[in-house]
N, C-alpha and C positions, 0 to 999 in steps of 0.2 A: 456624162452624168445628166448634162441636159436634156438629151435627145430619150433617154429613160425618163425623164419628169413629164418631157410632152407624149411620149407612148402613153404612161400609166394614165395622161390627164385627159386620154384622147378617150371621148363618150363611146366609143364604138368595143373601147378596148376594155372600157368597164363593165361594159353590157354583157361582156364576150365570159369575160373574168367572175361575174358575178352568175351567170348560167352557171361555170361550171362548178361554182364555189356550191350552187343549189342542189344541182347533180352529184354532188361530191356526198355532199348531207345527205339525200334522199337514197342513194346508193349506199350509203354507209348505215341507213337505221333500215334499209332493206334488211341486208347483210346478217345483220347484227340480231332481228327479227326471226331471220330464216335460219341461223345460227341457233337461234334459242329454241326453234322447234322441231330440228330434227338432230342437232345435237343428243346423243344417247344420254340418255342417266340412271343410274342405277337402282331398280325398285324391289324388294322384295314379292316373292310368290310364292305359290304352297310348292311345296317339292313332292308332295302326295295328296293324294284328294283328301280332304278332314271332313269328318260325319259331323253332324250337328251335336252341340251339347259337350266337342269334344275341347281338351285343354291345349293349346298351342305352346308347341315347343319348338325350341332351335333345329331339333332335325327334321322339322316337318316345313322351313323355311330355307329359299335360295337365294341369290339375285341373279336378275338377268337386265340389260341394257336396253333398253326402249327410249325410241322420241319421245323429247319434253312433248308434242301434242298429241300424244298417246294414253297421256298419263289426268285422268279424272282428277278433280277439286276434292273429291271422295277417298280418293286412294289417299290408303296409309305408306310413308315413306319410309318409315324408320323399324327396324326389328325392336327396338325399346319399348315399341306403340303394343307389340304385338304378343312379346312374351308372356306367358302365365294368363293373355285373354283364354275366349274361347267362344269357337262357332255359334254363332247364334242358334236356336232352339227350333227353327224353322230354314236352316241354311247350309246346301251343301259348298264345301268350297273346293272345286275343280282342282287337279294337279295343274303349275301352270298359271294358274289364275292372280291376278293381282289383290289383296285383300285391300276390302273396302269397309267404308266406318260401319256403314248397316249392317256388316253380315259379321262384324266379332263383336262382343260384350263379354262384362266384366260376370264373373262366377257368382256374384251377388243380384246380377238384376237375372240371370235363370229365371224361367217358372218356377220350376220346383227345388229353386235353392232355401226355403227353411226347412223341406223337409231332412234336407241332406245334415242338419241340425239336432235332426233327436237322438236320442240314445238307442241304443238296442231294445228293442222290446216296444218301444213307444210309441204311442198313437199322437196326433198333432189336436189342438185341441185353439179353437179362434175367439175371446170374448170380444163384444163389441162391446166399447168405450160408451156408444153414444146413447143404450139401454140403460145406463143409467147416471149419478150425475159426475162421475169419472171422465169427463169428455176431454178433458186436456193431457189425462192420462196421469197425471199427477208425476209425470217426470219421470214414468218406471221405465228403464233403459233394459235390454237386452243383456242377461247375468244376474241383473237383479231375481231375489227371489221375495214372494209375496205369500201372503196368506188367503185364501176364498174362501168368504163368508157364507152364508145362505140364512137366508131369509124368506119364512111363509107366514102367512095370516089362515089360523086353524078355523075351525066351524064357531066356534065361541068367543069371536073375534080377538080373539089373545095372539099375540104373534110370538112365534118362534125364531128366534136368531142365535148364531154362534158361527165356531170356525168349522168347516169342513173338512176342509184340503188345508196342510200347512207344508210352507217348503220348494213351493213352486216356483221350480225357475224360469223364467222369462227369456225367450229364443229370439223374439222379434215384437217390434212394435211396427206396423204401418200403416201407411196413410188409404185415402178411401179408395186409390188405385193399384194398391198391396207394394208399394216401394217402403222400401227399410226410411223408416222417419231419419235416424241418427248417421244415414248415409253422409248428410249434407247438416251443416250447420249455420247456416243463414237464415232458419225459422220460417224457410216457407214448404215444411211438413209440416202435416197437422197428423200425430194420433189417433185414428178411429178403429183400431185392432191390437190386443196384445194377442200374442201366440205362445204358446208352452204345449209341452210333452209331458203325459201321464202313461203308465202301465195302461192294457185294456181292460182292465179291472176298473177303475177311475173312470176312465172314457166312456163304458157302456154307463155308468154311474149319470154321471156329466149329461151325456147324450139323451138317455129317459128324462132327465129333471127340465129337459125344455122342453120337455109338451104335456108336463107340471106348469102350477102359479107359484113356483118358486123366481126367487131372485137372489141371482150369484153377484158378486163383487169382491175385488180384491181391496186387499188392504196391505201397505207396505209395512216393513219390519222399521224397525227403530234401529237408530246404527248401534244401538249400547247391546245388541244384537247377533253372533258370532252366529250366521249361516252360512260358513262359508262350504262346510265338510257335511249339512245337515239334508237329509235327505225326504222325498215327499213324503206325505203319508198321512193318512186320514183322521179325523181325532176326537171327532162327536159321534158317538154311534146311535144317537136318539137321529141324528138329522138322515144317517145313514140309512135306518129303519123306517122313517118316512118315506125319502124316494122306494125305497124297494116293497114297504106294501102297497104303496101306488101302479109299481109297473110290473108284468109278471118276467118272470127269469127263466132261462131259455136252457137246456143241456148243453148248448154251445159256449158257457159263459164258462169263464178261467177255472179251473178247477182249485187252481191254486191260487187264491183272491188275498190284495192287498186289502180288501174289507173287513175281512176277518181280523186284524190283528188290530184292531180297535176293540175289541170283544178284552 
């Protein structure tokens, strides 16, 4: 026992013990290192090339074993991330390929997901909030249905106001960068577009009255109000008769016009 006490106490044999205790360490967070980065792990990739725009499904996803330093801060790890996305709008993704956060998005930030929104027959139709003093948008959400007023000042300075359009439903409200306001609710969207779908009867209507001094604005329903089953449809026929002896009409126009049944 003693001759172990003077070993351990002898400086030469701490020096000795103590290097290799360093190397032990250093060799071990090597290890442990080089373990971690070529270690396989399992990532998902497309199992066929996907075209832009298109919807990601489980049979269009594989996994394959790849080094941890293989694998981007980008890459998506999990098929949870991936289900029911879809290719970005400017993105092809390789068969093979690892999917990364920039090249899938959600079917709501598309380019042209409101128009994927309208009905059959329906033309899209954009007011700006901030033409008039609706700028907060007065809370009208997406479902909601509104009424569009119209308002002109005649040669005799007497103004003309009532409802137009009654019934309209509201497909989207966004902000000045065309993102759905009601996506996120933390209140840093702002309102500067609602969007709704009209016949093209309405639409050429609509269209001619902005290069009129007319001024359109929505007005919200009252909830004592049952629109739930009520459909658009026009309901002043004096306001109707103004835009239309203002612009001429065209043989191209609907034959069969939701204006007339104002009449």
């Amino acid at each position: 026992m003693n001759s172990i006490m003077r070993f351990l106490k002898n400086k030469n044999t701490v020096t000795v013990i103590g290097v290799i205790a360093i190397v032990a360490i250093l060799w071990g967070g090597y290890y442990y290192q080089l373990q971690k980065t070529v270690k396989p792990k399992s990532v998902p990739v497309a199992a066929t090339t996907i075209q832009p725009r298109t919807q990601i499904t489980s049979n269009m996803i594989k996994y394959v074993d790849v080094p941890e330093s293989y694998i981007s801060d980008n890459a998506i790890r999990n098929e949870s991330e991936l289900i029911d996305m879809y290719a970005n709008y400017n993105t092809v993704i390789p068969e093979g390929s690892m999917f990364y956060k920039e090249a899938v998005t959600t079917k709501q930030a598309l380019p042209n997901y409101i128009l994927t929104l309208l009905k059959e027959g329906e033309y899209a139709v954009s007011y700006d909030l901030k033409s008039s003093d609706y700028t907060d948008g007065w809370g009208i959400m997406p479902g909601d249905k509104v009424d569009i007023y119209m308002k002109v000042s005649t040669e005799d300075d007497s103004v003309m106001l009532g409802k137009l359009i009654e019934n309209v439903e509201i497909i989207a409200a966004v902000d000045s960068e065309g993102y759905n306001v009601y996506e996120v609710n933390d209140g840093s969207r702002k309102p500067e577009k609602l969007i709704f779908g009209v016949k093209e009867d309405i639409f050429l209507l609509l269209l001619r009255s902005n290069y009129l001094d007319i001024e359109m604005f929505p007005v919200q329903h009252g909830t004592w109000i049952d629109d739930k089953e009520a459909t658009t449809q026009l309901t002043t026929q004096e306001l109707v008769d103004y835009i239309k002896a203002r612009s001429v009409q065209l043989s191209t126009d609907p034959v069969n016009s939701t204006i007339e049944q104002v009449r």
